[in-house]
Structures are given as structure tokens and as C-alpha cells.
DRENDORO-807189 format. One record per residue: x, y, z of N, C-alpha, C in turn. Coordinates in steps of 0.001 Angstrom, whole numbers, padded with zeros to 6 digits, always signed. Example, Ala and Ser with C-alpha at 12.3 -4.5 7.8 and 13.67 -1.06 7.14 Angstrom:
BEGIN
+013190-005690+007800+012300-004500+007800+013200-003300+007800/+012850-002250+007080+013670-001060+007140+012900+000030+007870/
***
This chain:
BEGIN
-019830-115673-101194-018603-116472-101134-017916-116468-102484/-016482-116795-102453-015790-115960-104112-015295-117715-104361/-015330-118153-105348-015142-119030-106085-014044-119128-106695/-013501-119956-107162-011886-120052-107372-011414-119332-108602/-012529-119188-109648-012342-117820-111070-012533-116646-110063/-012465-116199-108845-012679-115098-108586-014160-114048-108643/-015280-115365-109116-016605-114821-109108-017440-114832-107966/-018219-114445-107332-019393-115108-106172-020023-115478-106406/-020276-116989-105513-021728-117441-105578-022632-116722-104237/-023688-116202-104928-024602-115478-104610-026201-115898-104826/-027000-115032-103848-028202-115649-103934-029295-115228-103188/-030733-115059-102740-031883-114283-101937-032313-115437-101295/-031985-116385-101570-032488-117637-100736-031403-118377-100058/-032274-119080-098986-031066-120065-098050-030628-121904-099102/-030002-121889-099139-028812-122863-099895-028195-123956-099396/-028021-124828-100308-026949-125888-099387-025966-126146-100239/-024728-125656-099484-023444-125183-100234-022476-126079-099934/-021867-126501-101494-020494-127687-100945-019105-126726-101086/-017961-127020-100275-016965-126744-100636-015761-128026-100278/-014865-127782-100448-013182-128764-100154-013580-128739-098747/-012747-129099-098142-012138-128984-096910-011487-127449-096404/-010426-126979-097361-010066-125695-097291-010252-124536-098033/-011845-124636-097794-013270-123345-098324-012806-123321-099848/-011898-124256-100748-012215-123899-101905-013251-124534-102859/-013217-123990-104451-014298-125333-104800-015902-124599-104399/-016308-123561-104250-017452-123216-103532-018407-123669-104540/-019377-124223-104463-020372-124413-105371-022522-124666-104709/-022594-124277-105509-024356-124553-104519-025188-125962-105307/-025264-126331-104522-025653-128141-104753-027346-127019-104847/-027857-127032-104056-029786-126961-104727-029946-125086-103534/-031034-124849-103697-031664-123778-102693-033440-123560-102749/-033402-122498-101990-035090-122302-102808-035409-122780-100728/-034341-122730-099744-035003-122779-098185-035120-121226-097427/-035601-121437-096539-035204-120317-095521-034702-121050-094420/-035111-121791-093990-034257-122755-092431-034104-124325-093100/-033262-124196-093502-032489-125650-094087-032118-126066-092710/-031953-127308-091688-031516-127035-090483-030036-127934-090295/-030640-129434-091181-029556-130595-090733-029756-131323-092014/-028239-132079-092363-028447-133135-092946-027464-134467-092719/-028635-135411-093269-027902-136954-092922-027840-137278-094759/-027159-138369-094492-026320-138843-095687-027221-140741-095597/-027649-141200-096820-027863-142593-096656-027040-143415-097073/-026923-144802-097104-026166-145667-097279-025502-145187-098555/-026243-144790-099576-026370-144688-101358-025271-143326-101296/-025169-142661-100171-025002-141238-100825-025702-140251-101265/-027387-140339-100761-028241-139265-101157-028288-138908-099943/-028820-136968-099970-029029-136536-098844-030348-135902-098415/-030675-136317-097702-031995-136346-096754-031831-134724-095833/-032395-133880-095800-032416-133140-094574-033748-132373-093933/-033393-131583-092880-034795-131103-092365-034877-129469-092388/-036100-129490-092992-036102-127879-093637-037422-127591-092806/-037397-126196-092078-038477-125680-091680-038817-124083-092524/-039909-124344-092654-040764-123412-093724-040275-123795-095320/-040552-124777-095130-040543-125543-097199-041076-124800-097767/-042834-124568-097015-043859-124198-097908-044648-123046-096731/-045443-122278-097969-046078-121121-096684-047306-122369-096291/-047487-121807-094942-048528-122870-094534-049995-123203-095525/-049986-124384-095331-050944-125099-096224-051414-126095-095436/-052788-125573-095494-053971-127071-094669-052617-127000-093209/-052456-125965-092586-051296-126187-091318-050007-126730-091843/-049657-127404-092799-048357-127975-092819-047497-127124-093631/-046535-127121-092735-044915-125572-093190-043484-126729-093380/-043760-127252-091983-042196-128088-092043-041615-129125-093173/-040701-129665-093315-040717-130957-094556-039711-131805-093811/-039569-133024-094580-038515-133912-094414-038173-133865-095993/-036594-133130-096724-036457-133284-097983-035573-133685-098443/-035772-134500-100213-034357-135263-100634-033910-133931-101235/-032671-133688-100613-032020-132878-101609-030642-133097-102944/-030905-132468-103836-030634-133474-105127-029717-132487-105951/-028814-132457-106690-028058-131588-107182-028801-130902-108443/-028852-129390-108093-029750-128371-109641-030996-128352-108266/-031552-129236-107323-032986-128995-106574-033260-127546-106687/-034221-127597-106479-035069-126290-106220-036503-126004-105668/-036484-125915-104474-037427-125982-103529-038062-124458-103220/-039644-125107-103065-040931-124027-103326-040889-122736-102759/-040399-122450-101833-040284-121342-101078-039999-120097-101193/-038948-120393-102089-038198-118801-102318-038021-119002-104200/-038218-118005-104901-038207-118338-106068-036649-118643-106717/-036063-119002-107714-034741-119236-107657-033721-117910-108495/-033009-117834-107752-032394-115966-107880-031055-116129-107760/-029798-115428-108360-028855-115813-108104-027844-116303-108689/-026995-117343-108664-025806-117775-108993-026274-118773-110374/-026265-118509-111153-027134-119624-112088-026294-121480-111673/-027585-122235-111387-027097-123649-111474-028239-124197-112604/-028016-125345-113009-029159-126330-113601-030211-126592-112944/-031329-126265-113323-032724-126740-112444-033530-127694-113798/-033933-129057-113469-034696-129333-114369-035897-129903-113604/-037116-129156-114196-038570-129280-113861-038922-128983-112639/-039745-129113-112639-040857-128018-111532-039853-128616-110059/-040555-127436-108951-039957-127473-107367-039971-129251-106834/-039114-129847-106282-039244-130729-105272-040448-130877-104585/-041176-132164-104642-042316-132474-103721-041088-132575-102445/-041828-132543-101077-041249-132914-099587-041382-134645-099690/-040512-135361-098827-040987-136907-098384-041649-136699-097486/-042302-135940-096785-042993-135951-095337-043348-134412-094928/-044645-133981-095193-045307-132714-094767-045651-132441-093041/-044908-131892-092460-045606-131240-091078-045941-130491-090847/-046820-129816-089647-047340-128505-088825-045985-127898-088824/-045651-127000-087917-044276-125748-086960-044277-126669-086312/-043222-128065-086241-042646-128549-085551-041599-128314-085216/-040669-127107-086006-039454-126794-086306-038266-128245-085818/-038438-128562-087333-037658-129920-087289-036310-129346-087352/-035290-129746-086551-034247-129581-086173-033024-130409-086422/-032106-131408-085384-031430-132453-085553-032084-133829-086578/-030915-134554-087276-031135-135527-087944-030053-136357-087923/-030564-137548-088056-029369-139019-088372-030417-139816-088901/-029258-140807-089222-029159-142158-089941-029083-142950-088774/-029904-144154-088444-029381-145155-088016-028696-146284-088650/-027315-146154-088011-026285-147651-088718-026084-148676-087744/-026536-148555-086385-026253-149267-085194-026946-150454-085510/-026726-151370-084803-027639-152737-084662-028195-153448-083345/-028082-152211-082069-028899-152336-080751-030050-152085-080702/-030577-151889-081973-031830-151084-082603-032735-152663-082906/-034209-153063-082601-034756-154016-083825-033922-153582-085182/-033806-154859-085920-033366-154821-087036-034265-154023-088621/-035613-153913-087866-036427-153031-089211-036070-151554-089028/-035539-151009-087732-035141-149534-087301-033532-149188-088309/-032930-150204-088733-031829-149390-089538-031816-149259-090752/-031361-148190-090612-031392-147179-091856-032519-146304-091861/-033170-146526-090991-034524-145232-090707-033590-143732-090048/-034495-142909-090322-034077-141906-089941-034800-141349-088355/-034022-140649-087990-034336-139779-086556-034280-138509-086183/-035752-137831-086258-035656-136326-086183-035731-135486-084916/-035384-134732-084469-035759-134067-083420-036639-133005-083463/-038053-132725-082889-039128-131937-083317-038938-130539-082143/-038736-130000-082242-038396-128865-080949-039528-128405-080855/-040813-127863-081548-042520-127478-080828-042933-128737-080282/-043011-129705-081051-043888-130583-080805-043212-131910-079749/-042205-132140-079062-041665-131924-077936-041747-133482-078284/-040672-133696-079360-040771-135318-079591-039616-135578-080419/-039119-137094-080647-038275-137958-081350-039150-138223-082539/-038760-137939-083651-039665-138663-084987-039176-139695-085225/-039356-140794-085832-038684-142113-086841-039259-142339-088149/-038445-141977-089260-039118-142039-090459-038253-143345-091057/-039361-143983-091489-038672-145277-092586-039045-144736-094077/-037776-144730-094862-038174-144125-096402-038205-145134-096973/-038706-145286-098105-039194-146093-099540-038512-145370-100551/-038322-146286-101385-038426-145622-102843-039184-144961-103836/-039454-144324-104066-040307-144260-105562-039691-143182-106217/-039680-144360-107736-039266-143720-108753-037396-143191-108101/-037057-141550-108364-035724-141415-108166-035834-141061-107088/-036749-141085-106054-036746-140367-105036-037356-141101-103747/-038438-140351-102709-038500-141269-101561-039606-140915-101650/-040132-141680-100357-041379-141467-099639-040999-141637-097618/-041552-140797-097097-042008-141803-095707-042937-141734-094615/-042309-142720-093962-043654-143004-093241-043273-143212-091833/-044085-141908-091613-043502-141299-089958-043803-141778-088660/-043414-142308-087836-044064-142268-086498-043420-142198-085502/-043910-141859-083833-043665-141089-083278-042713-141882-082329/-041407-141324-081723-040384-142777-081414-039940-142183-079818/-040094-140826-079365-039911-140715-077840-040867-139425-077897/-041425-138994-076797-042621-138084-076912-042564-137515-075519/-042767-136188-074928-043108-136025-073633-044224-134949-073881/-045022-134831-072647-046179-134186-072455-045229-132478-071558/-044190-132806-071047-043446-131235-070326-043625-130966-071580/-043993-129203-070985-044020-128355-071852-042386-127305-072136/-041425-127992-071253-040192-127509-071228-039146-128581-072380/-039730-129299-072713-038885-130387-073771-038823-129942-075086/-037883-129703-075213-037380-129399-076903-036301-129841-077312/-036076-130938-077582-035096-131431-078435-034475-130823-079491/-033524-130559-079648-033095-130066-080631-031482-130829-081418/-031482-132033-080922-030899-132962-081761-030596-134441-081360/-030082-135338-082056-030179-136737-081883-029168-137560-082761/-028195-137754-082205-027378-138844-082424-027035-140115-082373/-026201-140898-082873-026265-142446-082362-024831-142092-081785/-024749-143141-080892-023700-142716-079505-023151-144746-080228/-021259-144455-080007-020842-145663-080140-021647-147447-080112/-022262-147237-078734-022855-148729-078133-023884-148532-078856/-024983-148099-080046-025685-148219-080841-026764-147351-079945/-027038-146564-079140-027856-145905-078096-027881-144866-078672/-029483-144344-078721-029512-142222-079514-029377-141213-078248/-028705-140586-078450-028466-139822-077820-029562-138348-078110/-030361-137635-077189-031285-136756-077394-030436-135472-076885/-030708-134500-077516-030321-133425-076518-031493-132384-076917/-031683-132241-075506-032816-131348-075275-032908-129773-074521/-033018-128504-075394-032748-127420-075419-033299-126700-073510/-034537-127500-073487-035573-127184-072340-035772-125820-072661/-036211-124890-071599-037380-124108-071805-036545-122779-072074/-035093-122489-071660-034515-121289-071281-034216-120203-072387/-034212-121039-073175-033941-120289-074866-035703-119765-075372/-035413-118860-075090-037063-117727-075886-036822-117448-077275/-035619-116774-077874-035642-116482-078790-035600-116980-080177/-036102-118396-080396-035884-118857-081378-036978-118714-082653/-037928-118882-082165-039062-118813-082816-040392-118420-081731/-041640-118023-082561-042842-117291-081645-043409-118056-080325/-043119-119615-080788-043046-120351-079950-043022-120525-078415/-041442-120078-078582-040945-119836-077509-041087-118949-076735/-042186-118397-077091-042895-116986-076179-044237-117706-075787/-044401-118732-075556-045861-118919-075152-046052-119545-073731/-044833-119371-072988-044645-119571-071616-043628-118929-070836/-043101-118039-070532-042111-118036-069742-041633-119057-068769/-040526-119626-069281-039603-120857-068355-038060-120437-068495/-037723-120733-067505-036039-120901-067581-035382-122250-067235/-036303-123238-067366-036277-124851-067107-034703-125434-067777/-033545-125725-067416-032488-126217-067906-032761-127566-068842/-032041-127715-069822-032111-129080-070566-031102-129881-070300/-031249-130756-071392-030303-131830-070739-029984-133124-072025/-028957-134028-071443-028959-135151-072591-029260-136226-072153/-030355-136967-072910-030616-138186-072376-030503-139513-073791/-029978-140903-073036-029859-141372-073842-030883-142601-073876/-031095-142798-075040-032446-144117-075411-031660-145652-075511/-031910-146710-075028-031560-148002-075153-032470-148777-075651/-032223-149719-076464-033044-150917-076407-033359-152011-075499/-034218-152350-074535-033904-152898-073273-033756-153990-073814/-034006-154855-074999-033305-156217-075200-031552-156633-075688/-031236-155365-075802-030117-155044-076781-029084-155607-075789/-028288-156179-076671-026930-156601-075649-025754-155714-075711/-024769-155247-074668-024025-154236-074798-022681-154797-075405/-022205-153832-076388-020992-154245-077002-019949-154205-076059/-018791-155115-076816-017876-155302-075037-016718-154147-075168/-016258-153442-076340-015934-152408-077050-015889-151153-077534/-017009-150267-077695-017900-149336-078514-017021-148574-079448/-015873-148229-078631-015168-146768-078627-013936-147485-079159/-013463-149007-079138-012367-149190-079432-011216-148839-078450/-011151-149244-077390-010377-148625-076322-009476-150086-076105/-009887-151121-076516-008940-152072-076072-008385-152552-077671/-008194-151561-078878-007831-151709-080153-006270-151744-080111/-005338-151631-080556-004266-151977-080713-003804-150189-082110/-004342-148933-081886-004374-148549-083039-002535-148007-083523/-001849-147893-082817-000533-147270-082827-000408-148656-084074/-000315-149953-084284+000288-150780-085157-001192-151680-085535/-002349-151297-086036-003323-152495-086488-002453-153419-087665/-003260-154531-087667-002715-155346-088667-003857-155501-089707/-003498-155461-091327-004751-155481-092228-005884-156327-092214/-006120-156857-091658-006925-158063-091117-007576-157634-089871/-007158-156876-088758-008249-156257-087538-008778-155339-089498/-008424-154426-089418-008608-152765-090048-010278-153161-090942/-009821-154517-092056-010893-155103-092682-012097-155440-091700/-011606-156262-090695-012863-156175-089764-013710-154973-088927/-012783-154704-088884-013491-153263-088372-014401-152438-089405/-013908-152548-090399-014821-152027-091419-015910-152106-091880/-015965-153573-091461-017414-154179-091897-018299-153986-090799/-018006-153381-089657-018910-152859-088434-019653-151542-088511/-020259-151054-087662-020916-149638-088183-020335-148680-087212/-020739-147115-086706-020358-146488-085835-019017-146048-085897/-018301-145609-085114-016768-144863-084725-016051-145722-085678/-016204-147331-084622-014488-147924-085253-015001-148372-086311/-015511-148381-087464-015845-148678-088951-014744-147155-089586/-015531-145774-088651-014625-144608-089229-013288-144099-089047/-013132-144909-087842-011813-145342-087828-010714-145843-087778/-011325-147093-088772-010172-148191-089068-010474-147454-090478/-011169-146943-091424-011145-146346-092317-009841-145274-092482/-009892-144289-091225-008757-143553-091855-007217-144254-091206/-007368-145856-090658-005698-146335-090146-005507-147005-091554/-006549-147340-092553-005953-147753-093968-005960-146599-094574/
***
């Protein structure tokens, strides 16, 4: 990719690359992946994402959950390329897995959720045929977490391959099912052509918002006073009373 002096940023490893809006500005925030897949953003502005093959397998564990940090430089691929700032040794992972090939990621901001579930994160595991929920910690400049297992099926046709929060505070799963072979070796260990599908998760105590989507909003003329309130909510209309101010 050519950079606005007319140079390329270049490189032997997979990257996570910022630019403008209109591809200018190219610059490489960290690298050192081969399947970088997704990333979520936290309250703070740090970014969290899900990388499969961090590390060559060790004691079984390949996949990661990682903070990625501007100059990072992660174990995998040695660092080659476009020179950025790296200071001190590779990135530890917040969370070591098997070939789960971690896939989709979010943030929860909803509040249909128990109240200890926000701001945890939500992964989608496509081998291991499950919803993750990681709650992070701090330490020091960075994280820790602590994983456990938040929707799970025993079909051997379930593969999730991402997870959203849907307006009314509900995750939305979407699940690849069996028909896709070619992704990884994986996907050769059954022949299926099983269709997938989207399913969505509720909290059965959760009360439904009378709203979600903002459909009974007033947006052609808000007045500064809805716009402020809206702001202080989470989901859609937080992002978009954001861009009616």
C-alpha cells in the first residue's frame, strides 16, 4: 500500500493497518500475525482482537485473545518490513487456546445482560462449536482474562463464526454450519452440507426496551436535550444521536 510521501508500507507478516476514511494516511499500528481475524474496541480505546496461530503450537495452545498496542509485535512471524517502533520483547496473549480458530468479536455495552457481563467480551470459536465470554482485568499496562464458556453445542455442524449485540441488548450468533470445507483442516473431518443460520441469545429476566432502533425518535428535527439523552444510552441510538450533534 503507497503512503502519502509516495513510499510503501510493506511487510512478510499479517498486520493491523490504520488508514483515513479515504485510504489515505496508511500506517501499520503493530504485526508479527498470520490470521489476525476481528477487532473490538473498549470503553478506554484499547484494542482487543482475535488472532489464530499467535504461536506455533505449544503444550496444544496456537489461538490467542490479544491487546494490540501501537509499535506491538507479536511472536509468530519475525518483524520484517516497513520500519515502525518496537519496544521490548513480543506481546504475551490475554488468553492462550487449542485450534479453536477464534473468529468474530464484541464488546458488550447493552444492559439486558446481568450487570457483571458488561464490558466483557464475546468470542465466536468456529472448531470448538461455542460462544466464549471473557472478563479482562488489568495488570500493569495491559490485561488479563478469564474465560468461560457462554453458549456451547454438542452438533458437530455448529460453527459460529461471529457475534454481535443486536439493538434490544440480545447477541446475535451467526453460525457458518457445516457447508463451508475449505477453511481450515478442520473442516475436512466430516463431510456435511448442513445450512447455518442466525440465532439470537436473550436474557430471560431482561425486560424489553420499548424502542431499540429508535423508530418512534423524532430524527428529521431532535431537540439538544432528546440528542444528550440519547447519548448517555448504549447501542444504535447513543451512535446515532452522536452523528444528529
Amino acid at each position: 500500500m503507497k503512503r502519502d510521501d509516495g513510499t510503501l508500507v510493506e511487510g512478510r507478516s499479517g498486520a493491523l493497518i490504520r488508514s483515513q476514511a479515504d485510504g489515505s494516511g496508511v500506517e501499520v499500528v503493530c504485526r508479527g500475525f498470520v490470521n489476525l481475524v476481528e477487532v473490538a474496541f473498549t470503553g478506554s480505546g484499547e484494542i482487543i482482537g482475535t488472532d489464530n496461530w499467535y504461536q506455533h503450537p505449544a503444550g496444544g495452545m496456537r489461538d490467542a485473545l490479544v491487546h494490540l498496542v501501537e509499535g506491538g509485535l507479536y511472536p509468530l512471524e519475525p518483524d520484517g518490513g516497513t520500519p515502525q517502533p518496537v519496544a521490548g520483547e513480543p506481546l504475551p496473549a490475554l488468553s492462550l487456546f487449542p485450534a479453536v480458530a477464534l473468529s468474530g468479536l464484541a464488546i458488550y455495552r447493552g444492559d439486558a445482560f446481568p450487570a457483571e457481563m458488561r464490558g466483557n467480551l464475546f468470542s465466536a470459536q468456529h472448531n470448538s462449536r461455542k460462544i466464549g465470554r471473557h472478563v479482562l482485568s488489568r495488570v500493569a499496562s495491559t490485561f488479563k482474562s478469564e474465560d468461560f464458556d457462554f453458549v456451547t453445542s454438542e452438533d458437530p455442524d455448529f460453527h459460529p463464526s461471529d457475534v454481535l449485540e443486536d439493538a434490544d441488548g440480545s447477541l446475535l450468533v451467526v453460525d457458518t454450519g457445516g457447508w463451508y470445507v475449505q477453511h481450515c483442516p478442520t473442516g475436512r473431518i466430516r463431510d456435511s452440507r448442513a445450512p447455518g443460520g442466525i440465532y439470537r441469545v436473550r436474557y430471560a429476566k431482561a425486560r424489553p426496551p420499548s424502542d431499540p432502533w429508535g423508530l418512534k425518535e423524532n430524527w428529521s428535527q431532535p431537540s439538544v436535550q432528546r440528542l444528550i439523552e440519547l447519548l448517555a444510552t448504549s447501542g444504535p441510538l447513543c451512535a446515532t444521536a452522536r452523528n444528529g450533534v
